[in-house]
C-alpha positions as CSV (number, residue, x, y, z in Angstrom):
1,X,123.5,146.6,118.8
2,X,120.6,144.5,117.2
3,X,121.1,143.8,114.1
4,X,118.0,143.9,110.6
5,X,116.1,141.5,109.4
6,X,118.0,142.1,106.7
7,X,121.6,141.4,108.2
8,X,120.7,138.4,109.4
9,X,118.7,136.8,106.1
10,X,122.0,137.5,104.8
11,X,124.1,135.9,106.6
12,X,122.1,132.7,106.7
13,X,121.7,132.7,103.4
14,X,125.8,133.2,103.6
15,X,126.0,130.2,106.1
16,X,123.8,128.1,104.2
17,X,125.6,128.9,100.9
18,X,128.6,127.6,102.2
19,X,127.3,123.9,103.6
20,X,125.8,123.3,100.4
21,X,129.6,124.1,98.5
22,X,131.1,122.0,101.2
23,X,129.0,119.2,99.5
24,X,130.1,119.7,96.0
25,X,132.9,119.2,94.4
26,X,136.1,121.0,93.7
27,X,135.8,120.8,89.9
28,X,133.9,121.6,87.0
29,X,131.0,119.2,88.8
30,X,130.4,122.1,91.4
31,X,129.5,125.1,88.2
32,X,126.8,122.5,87.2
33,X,125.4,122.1,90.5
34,X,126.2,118.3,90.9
35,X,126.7,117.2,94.6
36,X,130.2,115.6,95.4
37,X,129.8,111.4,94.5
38,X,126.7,111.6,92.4
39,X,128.3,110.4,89.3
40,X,129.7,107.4,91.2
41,X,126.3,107.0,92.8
42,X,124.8,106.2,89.1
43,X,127.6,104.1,87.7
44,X,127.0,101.8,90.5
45,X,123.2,102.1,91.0
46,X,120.8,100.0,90.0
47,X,116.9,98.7,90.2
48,X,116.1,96.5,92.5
49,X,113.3,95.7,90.1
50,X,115.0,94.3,87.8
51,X,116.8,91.8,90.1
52,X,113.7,90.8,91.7
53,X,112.1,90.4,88.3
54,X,115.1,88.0,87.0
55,X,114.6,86.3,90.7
56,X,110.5,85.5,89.9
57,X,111.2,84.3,86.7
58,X,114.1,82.3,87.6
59,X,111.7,80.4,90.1
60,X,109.3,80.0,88.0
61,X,110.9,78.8,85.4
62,X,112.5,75.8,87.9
63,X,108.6,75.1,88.8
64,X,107.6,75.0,85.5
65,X,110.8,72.9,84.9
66,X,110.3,70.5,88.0
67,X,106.4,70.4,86.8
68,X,107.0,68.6,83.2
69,X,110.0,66.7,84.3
70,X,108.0,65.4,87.8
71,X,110.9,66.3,89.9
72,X,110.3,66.5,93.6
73,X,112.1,68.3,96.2
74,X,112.4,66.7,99.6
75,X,109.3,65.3,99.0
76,X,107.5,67.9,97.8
77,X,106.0,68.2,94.0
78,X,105.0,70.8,92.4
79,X,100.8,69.3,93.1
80,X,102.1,70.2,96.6
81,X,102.5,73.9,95.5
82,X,99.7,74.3,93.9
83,X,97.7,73.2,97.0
84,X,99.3,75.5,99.1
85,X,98.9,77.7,96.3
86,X,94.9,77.8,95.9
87,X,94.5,77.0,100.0
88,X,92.6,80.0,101.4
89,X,93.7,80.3,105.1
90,X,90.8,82.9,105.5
91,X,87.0,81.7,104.3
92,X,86.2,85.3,103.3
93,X,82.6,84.3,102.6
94,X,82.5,83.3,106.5
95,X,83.8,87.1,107.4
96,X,81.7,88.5,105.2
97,X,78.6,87.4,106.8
98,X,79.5,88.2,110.3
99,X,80.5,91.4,109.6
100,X,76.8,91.6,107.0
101,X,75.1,90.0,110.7
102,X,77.1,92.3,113.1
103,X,76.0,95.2,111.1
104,X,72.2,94.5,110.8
105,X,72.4,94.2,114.5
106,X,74.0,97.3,115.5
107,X,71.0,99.6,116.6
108,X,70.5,102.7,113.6
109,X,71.1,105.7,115.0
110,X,68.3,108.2,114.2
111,X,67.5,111.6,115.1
């Protein structure tokens, strides 16, 4: 016997009803609708923003530190950063007029 549509929206909606309560938990969590280990998840979650932020400024305060004090670092001093700093590995004006070359010499196609 085949069974209607109806029978078997039913019991998928059954079937998936019941996965989703396996996720939840057994107490007064699972009436609000909260997935099992989400309160745990935000105690212990946090930015990574932040951290990174606090990293950044951390380093630059030590440059800024290493800069008035003229503190060098293996050799290196903070003249050294700045170099590598403002060096431009790729001479964009250079690119910008092969590509403005390349393009005048492409033939125009016209119809």
């Amino acid at each position: 016997m085949t069974k209607s549509m109806n029978e078997t929206v039913a019991e998928r909606r059954d079937y998936v009803n019941r996965i989703r309560e396996s996720f939840y938990r057994e107490d007064s969590d699972r009436r609000k609708g909260a997935p099992a280990g989400e309160e745990r998840q935000e105690e212990i979650h946090f930015s990574s923003l932040g951290l990174r932020t606090m990293i950044a400024v951390l380093i630059f305060a030590a440059f800024v530190y290493c800069d008035r004090k003229q503190i060098t670092f293996q050799q290196y001093k903070t003249q050294d950063v700045w170099k590598q700093l403002e060096w431009n590995p790729l001479p964009l004006e250079e690119l910008e007029e092969v590509f403005h070359v390349g393009m005048e010499k492409m033939p125009s196609e016209s119809r």
